[in-house]
LODODREN-908003 format. One record per atom (N, C-alpha, C): residue in three letters; x negated, y negated, z. Coordinates in steps of 0.1 Angstrom, whole numbers, padded with zeros to 4 digits, always signed. Layout:
% LODODREN-908003
ALAXYZ...
***
This chain:
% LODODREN-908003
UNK-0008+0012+0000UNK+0000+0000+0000UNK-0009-0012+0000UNK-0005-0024-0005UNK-0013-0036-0010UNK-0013-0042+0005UNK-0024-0052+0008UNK-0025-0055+0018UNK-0011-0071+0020UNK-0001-0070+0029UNK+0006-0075+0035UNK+0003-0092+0032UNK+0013-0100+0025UNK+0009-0112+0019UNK+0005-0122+0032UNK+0010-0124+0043UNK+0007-0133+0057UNK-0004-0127+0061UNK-0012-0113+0059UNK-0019-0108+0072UNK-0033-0115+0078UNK-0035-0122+0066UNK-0050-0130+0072UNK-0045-0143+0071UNK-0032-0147+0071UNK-0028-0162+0076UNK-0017-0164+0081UNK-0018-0159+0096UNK-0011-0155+0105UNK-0008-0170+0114UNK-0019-0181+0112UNK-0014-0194+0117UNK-0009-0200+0109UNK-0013-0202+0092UNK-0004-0204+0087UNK+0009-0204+0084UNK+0015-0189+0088UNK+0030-0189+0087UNK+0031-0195+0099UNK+0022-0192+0110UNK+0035-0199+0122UNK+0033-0217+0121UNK+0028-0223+0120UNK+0029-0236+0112UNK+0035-0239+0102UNK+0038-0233+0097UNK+0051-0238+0086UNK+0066-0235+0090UNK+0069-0226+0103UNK+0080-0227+0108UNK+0082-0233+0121UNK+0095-0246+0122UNK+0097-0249+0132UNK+0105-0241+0140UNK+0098-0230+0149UNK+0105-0221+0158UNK+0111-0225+0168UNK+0112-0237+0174UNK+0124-0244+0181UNK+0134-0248+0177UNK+0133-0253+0165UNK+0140-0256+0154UNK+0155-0245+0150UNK+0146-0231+0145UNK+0150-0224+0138UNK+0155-0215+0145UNK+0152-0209+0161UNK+0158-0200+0165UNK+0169-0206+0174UNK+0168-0218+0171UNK+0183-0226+0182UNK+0196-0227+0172UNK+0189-0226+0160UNK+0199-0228+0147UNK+0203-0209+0148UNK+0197-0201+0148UNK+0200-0187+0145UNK+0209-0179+0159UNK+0204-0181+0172UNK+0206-0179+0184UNK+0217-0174+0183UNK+0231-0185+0180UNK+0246-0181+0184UNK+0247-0168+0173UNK+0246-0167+0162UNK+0248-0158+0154UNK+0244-0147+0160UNK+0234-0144+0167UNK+0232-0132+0169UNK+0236-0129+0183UNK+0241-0137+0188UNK+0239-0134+0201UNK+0257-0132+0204UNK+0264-0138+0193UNK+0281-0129+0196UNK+0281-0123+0185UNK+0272-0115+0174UNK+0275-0099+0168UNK+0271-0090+0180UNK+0258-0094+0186UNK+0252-0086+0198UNK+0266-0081+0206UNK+0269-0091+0212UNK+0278-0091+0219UNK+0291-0085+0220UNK+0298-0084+0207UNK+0304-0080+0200UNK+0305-0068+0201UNK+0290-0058+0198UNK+0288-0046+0193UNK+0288-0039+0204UNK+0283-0050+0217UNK+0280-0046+0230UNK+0263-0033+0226UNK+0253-0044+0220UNK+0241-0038+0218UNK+0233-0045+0229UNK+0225-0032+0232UNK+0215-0032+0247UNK+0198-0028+0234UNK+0198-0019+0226UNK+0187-0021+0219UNK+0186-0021+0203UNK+0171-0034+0203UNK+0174-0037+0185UNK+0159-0030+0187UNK+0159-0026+0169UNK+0148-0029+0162UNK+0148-0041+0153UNK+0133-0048+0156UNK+0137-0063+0146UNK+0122-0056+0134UNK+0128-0053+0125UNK+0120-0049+0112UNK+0113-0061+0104UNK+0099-0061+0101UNK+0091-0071+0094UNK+0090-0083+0103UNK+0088-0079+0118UNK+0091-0091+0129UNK+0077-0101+0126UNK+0072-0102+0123UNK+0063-0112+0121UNK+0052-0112+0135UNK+0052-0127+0138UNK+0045-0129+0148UNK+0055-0128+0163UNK+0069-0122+0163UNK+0078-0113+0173UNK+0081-0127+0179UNK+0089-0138+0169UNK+0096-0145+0178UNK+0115-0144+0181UNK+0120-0138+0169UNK+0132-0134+0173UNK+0130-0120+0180UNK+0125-0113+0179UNK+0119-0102+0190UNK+0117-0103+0203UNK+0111-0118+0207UNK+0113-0123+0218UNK+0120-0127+0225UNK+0133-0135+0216UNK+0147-0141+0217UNK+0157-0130+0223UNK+0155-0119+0217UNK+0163-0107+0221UNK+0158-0107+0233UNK+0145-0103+0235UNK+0143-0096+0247UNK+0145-0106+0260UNK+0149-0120+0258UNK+0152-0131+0263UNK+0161-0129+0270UNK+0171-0122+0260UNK+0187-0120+0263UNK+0191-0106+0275UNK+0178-0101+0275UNK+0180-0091+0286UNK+0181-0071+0274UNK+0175-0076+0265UNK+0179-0063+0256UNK+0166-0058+0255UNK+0160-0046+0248UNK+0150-0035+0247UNK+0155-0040+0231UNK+0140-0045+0228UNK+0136-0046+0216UNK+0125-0044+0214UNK+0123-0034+0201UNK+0112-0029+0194UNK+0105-0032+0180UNK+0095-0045+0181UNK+0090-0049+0167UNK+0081-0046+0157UNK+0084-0042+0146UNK+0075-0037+0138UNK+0073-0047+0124UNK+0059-0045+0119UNK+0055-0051+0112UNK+0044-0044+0103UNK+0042-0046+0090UNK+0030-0040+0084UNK+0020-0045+0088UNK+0018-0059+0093UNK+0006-0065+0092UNK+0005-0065+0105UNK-0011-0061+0111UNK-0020-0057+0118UNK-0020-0070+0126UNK-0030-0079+0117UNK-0028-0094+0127UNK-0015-0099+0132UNK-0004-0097+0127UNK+0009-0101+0130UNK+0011-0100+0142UNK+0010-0083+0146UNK+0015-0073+0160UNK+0005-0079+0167UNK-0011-0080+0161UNK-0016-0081+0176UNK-0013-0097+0181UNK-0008-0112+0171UNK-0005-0121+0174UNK+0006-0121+0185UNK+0015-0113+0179UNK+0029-0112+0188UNK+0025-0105+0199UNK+0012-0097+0203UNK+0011-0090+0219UNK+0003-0104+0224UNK-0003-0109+0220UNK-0010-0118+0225UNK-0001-0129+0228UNK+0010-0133+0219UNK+0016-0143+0228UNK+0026-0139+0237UNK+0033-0130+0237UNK+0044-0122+0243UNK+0046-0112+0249UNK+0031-0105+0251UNK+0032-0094+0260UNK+0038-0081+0254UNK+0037-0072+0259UNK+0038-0059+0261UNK+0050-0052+0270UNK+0059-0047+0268UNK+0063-0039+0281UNK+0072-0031+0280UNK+0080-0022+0289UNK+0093-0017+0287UNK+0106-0022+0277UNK+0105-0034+0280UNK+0115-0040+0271UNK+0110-0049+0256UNK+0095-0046+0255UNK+0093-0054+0244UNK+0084-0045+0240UNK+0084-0037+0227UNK+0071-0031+0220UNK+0067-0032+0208UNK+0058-0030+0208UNK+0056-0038+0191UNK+0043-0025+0185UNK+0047-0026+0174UNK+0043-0010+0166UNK+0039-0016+0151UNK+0026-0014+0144UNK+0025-0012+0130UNK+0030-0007+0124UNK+0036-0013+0111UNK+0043+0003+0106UNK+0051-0009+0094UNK+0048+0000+0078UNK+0053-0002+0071UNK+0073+0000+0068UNK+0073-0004+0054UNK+0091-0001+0051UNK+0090+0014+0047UNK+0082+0023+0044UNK+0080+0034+0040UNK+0085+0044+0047UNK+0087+0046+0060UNK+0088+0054+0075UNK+0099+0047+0082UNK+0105+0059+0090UNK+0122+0053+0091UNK+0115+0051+0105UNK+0126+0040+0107UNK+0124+0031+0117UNK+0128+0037+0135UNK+0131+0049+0136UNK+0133+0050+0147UNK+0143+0067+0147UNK+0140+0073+0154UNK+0151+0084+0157UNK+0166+0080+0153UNK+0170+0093+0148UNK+0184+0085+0141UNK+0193+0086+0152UNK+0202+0072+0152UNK+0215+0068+0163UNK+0206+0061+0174UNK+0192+0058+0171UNK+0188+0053+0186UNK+0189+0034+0187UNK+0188+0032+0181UNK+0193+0016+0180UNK+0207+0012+0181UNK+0210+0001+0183UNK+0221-0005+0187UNK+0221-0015+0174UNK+0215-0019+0168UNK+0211-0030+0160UNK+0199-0028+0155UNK+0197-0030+0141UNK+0186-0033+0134UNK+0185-0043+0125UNK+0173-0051+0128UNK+0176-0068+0119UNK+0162-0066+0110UNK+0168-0071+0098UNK+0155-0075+0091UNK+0156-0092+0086UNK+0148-0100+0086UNK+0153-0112+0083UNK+0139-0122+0075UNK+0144-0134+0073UNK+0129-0144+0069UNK+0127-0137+0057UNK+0134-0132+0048UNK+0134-0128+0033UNK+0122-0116+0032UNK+0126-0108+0044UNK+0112-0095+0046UNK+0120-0083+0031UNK+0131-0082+0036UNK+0135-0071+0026UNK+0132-0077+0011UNK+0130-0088+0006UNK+0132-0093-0005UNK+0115-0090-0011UNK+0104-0089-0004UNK+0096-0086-0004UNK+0090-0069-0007UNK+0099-0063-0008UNK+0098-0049-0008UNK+0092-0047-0025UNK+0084-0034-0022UNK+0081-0034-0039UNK+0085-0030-0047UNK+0105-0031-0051UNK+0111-0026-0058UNK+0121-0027-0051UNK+0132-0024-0063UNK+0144-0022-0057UNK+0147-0007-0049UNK+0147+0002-0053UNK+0145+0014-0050UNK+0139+0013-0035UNK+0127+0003-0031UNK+0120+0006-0021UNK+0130-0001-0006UNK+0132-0014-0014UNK+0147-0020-0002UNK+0156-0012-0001UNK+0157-0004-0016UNK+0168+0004-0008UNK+0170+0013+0001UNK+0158+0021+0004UNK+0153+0031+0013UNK+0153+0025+0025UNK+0148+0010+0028UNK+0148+0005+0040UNK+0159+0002+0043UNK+0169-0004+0036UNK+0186-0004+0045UNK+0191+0011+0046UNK+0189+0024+0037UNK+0189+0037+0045UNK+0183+0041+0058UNK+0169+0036+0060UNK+0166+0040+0072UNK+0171+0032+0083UNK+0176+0019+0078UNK+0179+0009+0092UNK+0196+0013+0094UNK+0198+0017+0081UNK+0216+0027+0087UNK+0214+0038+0098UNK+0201+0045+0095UNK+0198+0061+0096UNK+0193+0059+0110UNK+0191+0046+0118UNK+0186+0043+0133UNK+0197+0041+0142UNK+0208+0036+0138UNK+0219+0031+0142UNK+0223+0042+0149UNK+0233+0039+0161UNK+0246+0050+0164UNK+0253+0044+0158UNK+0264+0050+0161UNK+0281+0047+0156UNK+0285+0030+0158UNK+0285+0024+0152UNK+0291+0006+0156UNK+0284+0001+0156UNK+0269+0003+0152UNK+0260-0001+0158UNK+0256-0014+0144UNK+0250-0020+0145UNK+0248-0030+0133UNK+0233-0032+0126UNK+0233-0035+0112UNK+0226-0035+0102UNK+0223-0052+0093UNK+0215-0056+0100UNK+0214-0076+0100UNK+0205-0079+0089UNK+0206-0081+0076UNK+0196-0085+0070UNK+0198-0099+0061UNK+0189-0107+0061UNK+0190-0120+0060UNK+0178-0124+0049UNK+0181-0129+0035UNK+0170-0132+0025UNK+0176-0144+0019UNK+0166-0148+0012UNK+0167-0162+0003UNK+0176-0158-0009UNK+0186-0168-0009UNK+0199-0163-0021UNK+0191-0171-0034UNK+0183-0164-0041UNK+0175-0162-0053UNK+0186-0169-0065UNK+0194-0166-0063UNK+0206-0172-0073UNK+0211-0185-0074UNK+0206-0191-0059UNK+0206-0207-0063UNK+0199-0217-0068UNK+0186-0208-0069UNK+0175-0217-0076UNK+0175-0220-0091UNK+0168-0230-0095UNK+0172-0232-0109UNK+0161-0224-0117UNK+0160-0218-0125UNK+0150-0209-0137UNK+0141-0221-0137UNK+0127-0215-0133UNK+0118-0224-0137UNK+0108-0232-0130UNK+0114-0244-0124UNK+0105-0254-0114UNK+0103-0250-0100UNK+0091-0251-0098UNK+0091-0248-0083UNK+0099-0257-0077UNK+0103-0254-0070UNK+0109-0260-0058UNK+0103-0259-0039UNK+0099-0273-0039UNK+0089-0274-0030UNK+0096-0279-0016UNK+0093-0264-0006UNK+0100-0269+0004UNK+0097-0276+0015UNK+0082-0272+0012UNK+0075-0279+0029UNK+0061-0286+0025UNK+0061-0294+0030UNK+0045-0300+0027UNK+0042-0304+0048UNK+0032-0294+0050UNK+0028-0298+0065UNK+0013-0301+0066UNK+0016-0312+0075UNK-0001-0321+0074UNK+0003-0319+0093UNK-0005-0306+0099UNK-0004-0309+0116UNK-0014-0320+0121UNK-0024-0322+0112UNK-0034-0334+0117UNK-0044-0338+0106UNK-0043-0355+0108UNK-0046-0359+0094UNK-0059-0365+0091UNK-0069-0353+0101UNK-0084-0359+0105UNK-0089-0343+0092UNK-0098-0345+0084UNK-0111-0335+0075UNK-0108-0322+0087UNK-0106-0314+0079UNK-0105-0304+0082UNK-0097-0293+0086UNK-0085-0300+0092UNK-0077-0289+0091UNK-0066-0293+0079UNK-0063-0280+0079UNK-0052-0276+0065UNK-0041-0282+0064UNK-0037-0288+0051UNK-0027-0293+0045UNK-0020-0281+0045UNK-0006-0279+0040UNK-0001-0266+0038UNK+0015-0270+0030UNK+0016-0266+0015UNK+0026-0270+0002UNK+0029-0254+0005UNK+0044-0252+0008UNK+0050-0243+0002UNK+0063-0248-0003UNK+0065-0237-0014UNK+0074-0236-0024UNK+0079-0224-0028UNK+0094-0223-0032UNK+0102-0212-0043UNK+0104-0213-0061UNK+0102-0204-0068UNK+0109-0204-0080UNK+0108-0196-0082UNK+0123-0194-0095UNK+0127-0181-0097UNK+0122-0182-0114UNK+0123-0169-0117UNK+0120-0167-0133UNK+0130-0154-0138UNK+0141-0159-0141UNK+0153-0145-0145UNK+0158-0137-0129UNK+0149-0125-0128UNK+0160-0120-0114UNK+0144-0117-0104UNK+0134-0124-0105UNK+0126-0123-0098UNK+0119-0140-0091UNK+0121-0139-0079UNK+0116-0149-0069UNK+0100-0155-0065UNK+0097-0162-0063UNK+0083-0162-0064UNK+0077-0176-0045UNK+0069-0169-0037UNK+0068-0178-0030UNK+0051-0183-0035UNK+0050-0198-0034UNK+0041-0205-0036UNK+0034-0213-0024UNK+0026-0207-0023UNK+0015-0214-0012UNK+0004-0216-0016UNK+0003-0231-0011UNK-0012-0239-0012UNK-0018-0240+0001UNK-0031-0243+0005UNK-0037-0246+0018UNK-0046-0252+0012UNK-0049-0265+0013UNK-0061-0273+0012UNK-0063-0284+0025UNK-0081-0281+0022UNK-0086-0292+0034UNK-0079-0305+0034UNK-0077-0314+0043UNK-0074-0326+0044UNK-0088-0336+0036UNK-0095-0332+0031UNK-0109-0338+0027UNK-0100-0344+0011UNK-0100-0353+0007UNK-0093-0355-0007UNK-0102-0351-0014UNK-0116-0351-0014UNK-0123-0340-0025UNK-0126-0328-0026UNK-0117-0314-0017UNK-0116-0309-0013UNK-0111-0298-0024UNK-0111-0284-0028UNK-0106-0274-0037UNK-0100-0271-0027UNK-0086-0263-0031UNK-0075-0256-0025UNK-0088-0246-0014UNK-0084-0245-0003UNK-0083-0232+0005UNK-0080-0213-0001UNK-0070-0217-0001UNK-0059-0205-0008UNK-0047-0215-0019UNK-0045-0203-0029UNK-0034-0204-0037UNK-0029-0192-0045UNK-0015-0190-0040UNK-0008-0179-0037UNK-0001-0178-0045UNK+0013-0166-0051UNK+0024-0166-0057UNK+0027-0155-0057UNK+0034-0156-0047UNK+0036-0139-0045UNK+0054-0136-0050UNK+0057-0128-0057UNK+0068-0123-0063UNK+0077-0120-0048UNK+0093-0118-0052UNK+0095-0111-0042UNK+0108-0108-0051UNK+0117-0097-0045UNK+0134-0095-0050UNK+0144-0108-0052UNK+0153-0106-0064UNK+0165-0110-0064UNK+0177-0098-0062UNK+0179-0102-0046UNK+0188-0091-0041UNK+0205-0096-0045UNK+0213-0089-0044UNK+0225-0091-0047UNK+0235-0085-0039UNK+0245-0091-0039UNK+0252-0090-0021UNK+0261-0076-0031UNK+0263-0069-0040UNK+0270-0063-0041UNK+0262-0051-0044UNK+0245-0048-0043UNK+0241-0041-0046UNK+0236-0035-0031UNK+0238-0045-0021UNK+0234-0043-0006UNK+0245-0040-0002UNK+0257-0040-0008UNK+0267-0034-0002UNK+0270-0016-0003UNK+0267-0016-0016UNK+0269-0007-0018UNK+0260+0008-0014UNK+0246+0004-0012UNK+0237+0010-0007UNK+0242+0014+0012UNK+0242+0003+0016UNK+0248+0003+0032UNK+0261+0010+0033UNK+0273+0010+0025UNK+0283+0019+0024UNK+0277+0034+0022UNK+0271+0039+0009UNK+0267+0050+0007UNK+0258+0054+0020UNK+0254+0045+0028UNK+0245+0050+0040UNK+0253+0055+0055UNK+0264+0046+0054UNK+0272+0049+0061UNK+0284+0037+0070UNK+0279+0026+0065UNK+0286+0018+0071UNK+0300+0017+0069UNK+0310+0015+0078UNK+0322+0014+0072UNK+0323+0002+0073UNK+0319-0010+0075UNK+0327-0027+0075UNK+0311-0034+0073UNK+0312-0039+0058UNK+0300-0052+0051UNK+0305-0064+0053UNK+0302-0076+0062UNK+0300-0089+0059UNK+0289-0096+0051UNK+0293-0105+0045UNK+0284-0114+0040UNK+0286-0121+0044UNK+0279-0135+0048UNK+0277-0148+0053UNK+0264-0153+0044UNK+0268-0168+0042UNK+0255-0179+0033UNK+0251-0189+0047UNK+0252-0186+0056UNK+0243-0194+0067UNK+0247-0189+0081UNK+0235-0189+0093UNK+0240-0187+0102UNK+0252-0196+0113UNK+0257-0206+0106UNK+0268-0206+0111UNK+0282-0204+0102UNK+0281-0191+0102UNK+0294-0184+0099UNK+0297-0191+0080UNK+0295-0194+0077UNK+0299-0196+0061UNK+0302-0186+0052UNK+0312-0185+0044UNK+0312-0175+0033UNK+0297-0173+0024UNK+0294-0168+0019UNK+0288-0163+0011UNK+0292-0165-0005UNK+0284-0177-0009UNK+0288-0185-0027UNK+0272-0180-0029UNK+0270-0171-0042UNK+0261-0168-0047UNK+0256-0181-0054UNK+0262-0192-0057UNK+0257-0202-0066UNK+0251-0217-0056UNK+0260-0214-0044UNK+0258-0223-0036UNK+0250-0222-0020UNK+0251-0205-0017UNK+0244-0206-0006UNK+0229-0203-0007UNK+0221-0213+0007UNK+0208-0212+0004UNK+0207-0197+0018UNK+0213-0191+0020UNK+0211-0176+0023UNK+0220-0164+0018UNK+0216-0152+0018UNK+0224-0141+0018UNK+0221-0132+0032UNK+0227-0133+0037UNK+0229-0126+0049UNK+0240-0114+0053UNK+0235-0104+0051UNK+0243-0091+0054UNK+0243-0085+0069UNK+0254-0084+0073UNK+0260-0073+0084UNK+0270-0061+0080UNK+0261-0054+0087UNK+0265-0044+0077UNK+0272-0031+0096UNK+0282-0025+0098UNK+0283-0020+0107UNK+0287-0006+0103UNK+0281+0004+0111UNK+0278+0015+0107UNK+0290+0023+0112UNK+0296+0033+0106UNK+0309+0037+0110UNK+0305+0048+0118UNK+0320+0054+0123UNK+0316+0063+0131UNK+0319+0079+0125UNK+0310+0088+0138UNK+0309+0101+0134UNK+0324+0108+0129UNK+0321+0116+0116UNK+0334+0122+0111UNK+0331+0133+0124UNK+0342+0144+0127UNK+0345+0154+0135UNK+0345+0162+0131
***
């Protein structure tokens, strides 16, 4: 497997997200499906540096984070510790996520599934995150709705300057799409103005479709698919929303 696009810029992603920001925006969403499902343990899939992983475990639940990338997990032990209720494991999309029925919840999110190497390969990962679940148990996946972007121009979402003294990193990210394939664009250049880029990136990812994630999660076992285009509760406009967010709930044992 190719080496994991963040794994050796592990402060760059977390600098490009405002995580106070973003998990106060995400919080309520998850915390009345949680609630709802009456789930005590998640797996948070492609957890990154384990800050919604943290959020759970915040809430009093047994959550277990996995990630392919190596610097990721050991970033997330290092800021968040280790324990009974927090564990964090390497481990690609390839290998099912957990003993089957042992989760309560399984979330993939931050356009991790969209990143898979193929369709075929996401689709194996919403089978195994069905295949973890018990009965009721829920299936959260959340990517970039690829279908609003226009054919063509990057579209530049973040330009971050943390300090505006020689030397530390500028950081330009951006999306664009080409037909049914997504593309993330990162720059890192010195703050030096005569400076060459650092890094310069373009890494492909899926154009997933809410009816092709439906139907995979049905065949897996779910009896009830939501869609939602943001975490606060919005329908789901393939033209208009800037997310695709699936809940997917897993039905119960035939007799």
């Amino acid at each position: 497997m190719s080496k994991p696009f963040f794994d050796d810029l592990t402060d760059v992603y977390e600098a490009m997200i405002d995580w106070p920001k973003r998990l106060a925006n995400e919080a309520p969403f998850f915390r009345r499906l949680f609630e709802q499902s009456n789930v005590r343990r998640v797996a948070d899939v492609a957890c990154g540096t384990g800050r919604h992983a943290d959020m759970f475990r915040s809430w009093g639940l047994e959550v277990h984070g996995l990630d392919i990338s190596p610097n990721m997990i050991q970033r997330a032990k290092e800021t968040f510790g280790e324990s009974e209720r927090l564990r964090w494991k390497v481990q690609d999309f390839e290998h099912p996520i957990g003993p089957p029925g042992f989760f309560d919840a399984v979330v993939c999110v931050g356009n991790s599934l969209a990143l898979a190497a193929d369709a075929t390969a996401a689709a194996q990962v919403l089978r195994h995150m069905l295949a973890a679940l018990r009965p009721g148990g829920l299936a959260i996946v959340q990517v970039l709705n690829l279908w609003k972007l226009p054919q063509g121009p990057c579209i530049w979402q973040k330009i971050i300057n943390k300090s505006p003294s020689p030397g530390k990193p500028l950081i330009l990210k951006g999306v664009h799409r080409c037909a049914d394939r997504g593309y993330v664009d990162l720059v890192v250049i010195d703050n030096a103005l005569d400076s060459a880029p650092i890094l310069s990136r373009s890494v492909p990812f899926l154009g997933l479709k809410s009816q092709d994630l439906e139907a995979i999660a049905r065949e897996s076992g779910a009896a009830d698919v939501t869609f939602f285009g943001s975490h606060q509760d919005q329908p789901y406009d393939p033209l208009d929303s800037s997310d695709l967010i699936m809940v997917a709930k897993k039905g119960k044992m035939e007799s």
